[in-house]
N, C-alpha and C positions, 0 to 999 in steps of 0.2 A: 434610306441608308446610304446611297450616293452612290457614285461610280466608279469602276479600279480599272485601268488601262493600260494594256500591253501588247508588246508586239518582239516577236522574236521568234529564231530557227536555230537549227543545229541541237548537237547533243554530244555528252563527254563519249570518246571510245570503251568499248568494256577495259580494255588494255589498261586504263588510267584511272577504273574506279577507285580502286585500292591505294590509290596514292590521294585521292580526293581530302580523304581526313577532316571529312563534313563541314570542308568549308571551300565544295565548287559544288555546281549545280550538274546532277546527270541527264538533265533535259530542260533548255531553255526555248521549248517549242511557246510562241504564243499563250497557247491552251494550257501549257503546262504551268507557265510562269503568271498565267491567270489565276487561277485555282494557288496556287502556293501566296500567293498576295493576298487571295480573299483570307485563306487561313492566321497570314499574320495580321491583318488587321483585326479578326475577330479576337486574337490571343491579345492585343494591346488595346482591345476594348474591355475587354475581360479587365485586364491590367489597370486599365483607370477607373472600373467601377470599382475594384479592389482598393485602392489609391485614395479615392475621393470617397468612399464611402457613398455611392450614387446606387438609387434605387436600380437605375433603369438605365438604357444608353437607349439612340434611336431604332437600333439593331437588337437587342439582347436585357435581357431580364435575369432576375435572379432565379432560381427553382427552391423551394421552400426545401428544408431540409427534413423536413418531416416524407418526401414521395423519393427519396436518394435510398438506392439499395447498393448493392454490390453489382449489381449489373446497368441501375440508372442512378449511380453515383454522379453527374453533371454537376458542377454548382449553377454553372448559366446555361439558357435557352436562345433562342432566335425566337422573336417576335411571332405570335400567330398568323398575322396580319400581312409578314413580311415574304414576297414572293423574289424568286432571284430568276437572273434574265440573262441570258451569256451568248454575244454578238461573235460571228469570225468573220472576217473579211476574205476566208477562203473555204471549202470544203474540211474538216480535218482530216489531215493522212491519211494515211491506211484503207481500208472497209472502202469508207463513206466516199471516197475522192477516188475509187481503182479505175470506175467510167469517164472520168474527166481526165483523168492524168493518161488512158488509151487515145479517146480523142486526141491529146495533145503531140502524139506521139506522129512521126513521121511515115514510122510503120507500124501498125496498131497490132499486127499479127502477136498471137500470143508467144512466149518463149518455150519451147520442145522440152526447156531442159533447166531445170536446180543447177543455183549456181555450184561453181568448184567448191570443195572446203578449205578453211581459212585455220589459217594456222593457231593453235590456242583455242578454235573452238569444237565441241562434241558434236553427235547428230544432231541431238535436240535443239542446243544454240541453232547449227546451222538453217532447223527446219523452219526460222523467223525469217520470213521473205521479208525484203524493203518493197524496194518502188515494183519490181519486175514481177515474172511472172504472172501476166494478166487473167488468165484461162481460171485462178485457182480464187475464187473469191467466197465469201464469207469466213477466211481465218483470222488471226493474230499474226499481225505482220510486225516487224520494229520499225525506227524512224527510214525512210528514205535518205538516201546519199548517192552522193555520185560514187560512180563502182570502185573508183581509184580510192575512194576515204575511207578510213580505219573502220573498222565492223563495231558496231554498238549493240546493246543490247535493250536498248532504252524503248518499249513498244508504242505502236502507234498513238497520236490523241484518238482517232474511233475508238479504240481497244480503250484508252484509259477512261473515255466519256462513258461507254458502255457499261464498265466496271462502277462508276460513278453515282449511273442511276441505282446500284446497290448498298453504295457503301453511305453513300450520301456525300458534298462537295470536302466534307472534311478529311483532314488527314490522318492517322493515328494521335498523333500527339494533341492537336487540338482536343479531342473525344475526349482528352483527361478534363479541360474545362470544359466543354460546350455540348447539348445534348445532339446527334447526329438530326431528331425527328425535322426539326424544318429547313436541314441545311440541304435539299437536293435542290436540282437546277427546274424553275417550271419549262423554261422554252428556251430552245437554240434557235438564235435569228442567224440565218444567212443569207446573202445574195442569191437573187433568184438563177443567179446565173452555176452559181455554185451549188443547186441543188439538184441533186438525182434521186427521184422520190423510190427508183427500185433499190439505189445501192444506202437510201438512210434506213428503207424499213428492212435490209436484208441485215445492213451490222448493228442497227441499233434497238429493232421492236420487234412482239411475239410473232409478228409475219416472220419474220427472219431466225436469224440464231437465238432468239432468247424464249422460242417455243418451250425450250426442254426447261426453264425454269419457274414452270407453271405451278409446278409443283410446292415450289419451297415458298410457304406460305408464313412459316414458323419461325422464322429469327426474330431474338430476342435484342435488346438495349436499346429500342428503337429503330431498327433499319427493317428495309420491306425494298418491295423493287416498285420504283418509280420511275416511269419510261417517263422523259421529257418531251416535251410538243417541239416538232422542227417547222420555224414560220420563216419565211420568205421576205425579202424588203427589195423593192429596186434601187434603195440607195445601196453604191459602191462604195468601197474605201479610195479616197482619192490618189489614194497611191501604188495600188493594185496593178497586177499586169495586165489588167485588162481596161489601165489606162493613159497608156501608152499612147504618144501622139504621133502621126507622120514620120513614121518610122522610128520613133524613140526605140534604146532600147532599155529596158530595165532590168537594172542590177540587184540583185538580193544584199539587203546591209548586214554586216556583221553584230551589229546593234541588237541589245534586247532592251526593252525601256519597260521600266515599271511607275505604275503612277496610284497614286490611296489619295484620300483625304489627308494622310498623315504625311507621309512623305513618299521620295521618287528615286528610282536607281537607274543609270545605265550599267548595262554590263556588256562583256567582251567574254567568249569566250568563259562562261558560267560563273566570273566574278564582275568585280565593281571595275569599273571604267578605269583605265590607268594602273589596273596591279596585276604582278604575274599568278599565273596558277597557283602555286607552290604558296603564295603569302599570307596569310592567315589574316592579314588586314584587309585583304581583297574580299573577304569574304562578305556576303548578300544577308541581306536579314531577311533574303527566304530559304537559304540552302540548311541541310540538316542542321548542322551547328546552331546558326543562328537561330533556328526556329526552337530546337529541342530547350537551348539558354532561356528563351523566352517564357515558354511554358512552365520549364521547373521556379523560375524564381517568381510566377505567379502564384503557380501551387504553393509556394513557399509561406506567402505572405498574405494568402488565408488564414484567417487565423482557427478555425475549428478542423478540426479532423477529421478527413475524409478519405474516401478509398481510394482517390487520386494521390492524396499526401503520399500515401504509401508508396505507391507506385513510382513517383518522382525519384526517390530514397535507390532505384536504381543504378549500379554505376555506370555502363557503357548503353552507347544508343543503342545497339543489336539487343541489350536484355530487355530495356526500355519497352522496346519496339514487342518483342517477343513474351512479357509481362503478361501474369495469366489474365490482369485487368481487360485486356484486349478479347480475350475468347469469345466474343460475341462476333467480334469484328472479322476476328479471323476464322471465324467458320465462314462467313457471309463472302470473303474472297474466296474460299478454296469452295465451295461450294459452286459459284460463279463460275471458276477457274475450271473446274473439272465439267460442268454442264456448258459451257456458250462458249468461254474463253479455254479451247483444249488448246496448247502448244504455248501457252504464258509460261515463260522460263525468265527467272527473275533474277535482278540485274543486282548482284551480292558484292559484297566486298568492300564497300564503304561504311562497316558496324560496328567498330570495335576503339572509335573514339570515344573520351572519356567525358561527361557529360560534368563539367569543373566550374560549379554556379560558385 
């Protein structure tokens, strides 16, 4: 199937989602802008099997229409054969990285005390720690920032990998083409240096928080909990801080890069390289907008009818998103959400653009 490459930090302030207008990214962490890439490409494969009249792509097959219900309505699959493989060059945030990021720290001592409250946000918000408080581990933290930077609500990569092995690598909008079953991740490769085998099995396996979801055996449309294997390499990213030479120091880039087989973006700042927030040109062909365009004018241009069609016929992303099509999916979060991930408070406000194929 080949390989998707990216690298990227930072994340929109909550303060600015609602101006977003599903054409800026709310989290261009790496891991994030990974996973949103793999989805458009499986949407613009979908798209030229659709296109070309092709059996098959390397990646994806069609599903006979004869096994398509209301709940595995899918037109396409991922390959049986096809396993998926997801490299970081660092720890991810959150959970998984709270022992590396104390190490790093000059004084490791934990913090006595919950930050101040931030103006605009409630308890709840406030109760999403970033980088701090060390003492409190196995929750749902949001991105890290420096404490001077606008508060976001955009939650950790641990948190959103963890949620992952449930939901499977796809996103909502994809599940209207692609059936979720072989889209989960088999193995997270990291640096050896970057693994802490107490804090991967405490955020992410049934040793840890995901005991209490032993239970939920029974979700439907294809999703099940698929705990990912976490494997070790001693190769480095050569550009990591822990490669640093004779006192280098190294700077974090504003840069987020995305790379497919198909094509490659830089971004700034949750759009395309060279355009302001506010432009609607600057916009990513992985940010909502783009991605939701995508999706509907594939459904489009199927030609038989299906429970997707229907679904497309939505007019704003927020109903889209919220379509009873999804209730499989959205049990399989709130289920998550309320058992392993308690204090996930979601990051609203970019829903009510118009979905104008």
């Amino acid at each position: 199937m080949g390989a998707l490459e990216c690298t990227g930090m930072k994340c929109l302030p909550a303060a600015k989602v609602a101006q977003a207008d599903g054409n800026i990214l709310h989290d261009w962490h790496a891991e994030t802008v990974a996973i949103r890439a793999f989805n458009r490409f499986l949407i613009q494969e979908c798209a030229a099997l659709v296109s070309d009249g092709l059996s098959s792509s390397k990646c994806l097959v069609p599903r006979s229409k004869d096994i398509q219900t209301t709940t595995d309505y899918q037109p396409f699959q991922i390959h049986e054969d096809v396993r998926i493989y997801m490299y970081c060059s660092e720890a991810p945030c959150g959970d998984a990285s709270m022992e590396l990021t104390m190490e790093a720290q000059q004084d490791a001592t934990p913090w006595s005390a919950r930050a101040q409250p931030i103006d605009g946000f409630d308890m709840e918000e406030m109760s999403l720690l970033g980088r701090g408080h060390f003492s409190e581990l196995g929750i749902v933290r949001r991105k890290p920032s420096r404490p001077d930077a606008p508060a976001t609500l955009s939650k950790s990569c641990t948190d959103k990998l963890a949620l992952k092995q449930c939901t499977s690598l796809l996103i909502s909008l994809t599940t209207l083409l692609v059936h979720p079953r072989n889209a989960y991740i088999s193995s997270l490769i990291l640096p050896a240096s970057q693994h802490v085998p107490q804090a991967i099995s405490r955020a992410l396996s049934v040793l840890g928080r995901f005991d209490n979801l032993n239970s939920h055996r029974d979700w439907s449309g294809g999703y099940r909990f698929y705990p990912f294997r976490v494997e070790t390499t001693t190769r480095e990213f050569a550009f990591s801080r822990r490669g640093a030479k004779n006192g280098q120091r190294i700077v974090p880039s504003n840069l987020g890069l995305v790379w497919t087989p198909d094509w490659e973006e830089t971004l700034v700042g949750g759009v395309i390289q060279g355009r302001k927030q506010g432009d609607p040109r600057g916009a990513s062909k992985i940010c909502r907008r783009g991605m939701s365009k995508a999706v509907v004018e594939t459904i489009t241009a199927i030609e038989r009818t299906n429970f997707a069609k229907k679904t497309a016929k939505e007019g704003t992303y927020g109903m889209l998103k919220n379509a009873q099509t999804f209730e499989d999916r959205i049990r399989v979060k709130q289920d998550v959400r309320r058992e392993v991930l308690q204090g996930w408070v979601q990051n609203k406000g970019d829903e009510d653009f118009e979905l104008n194929v």
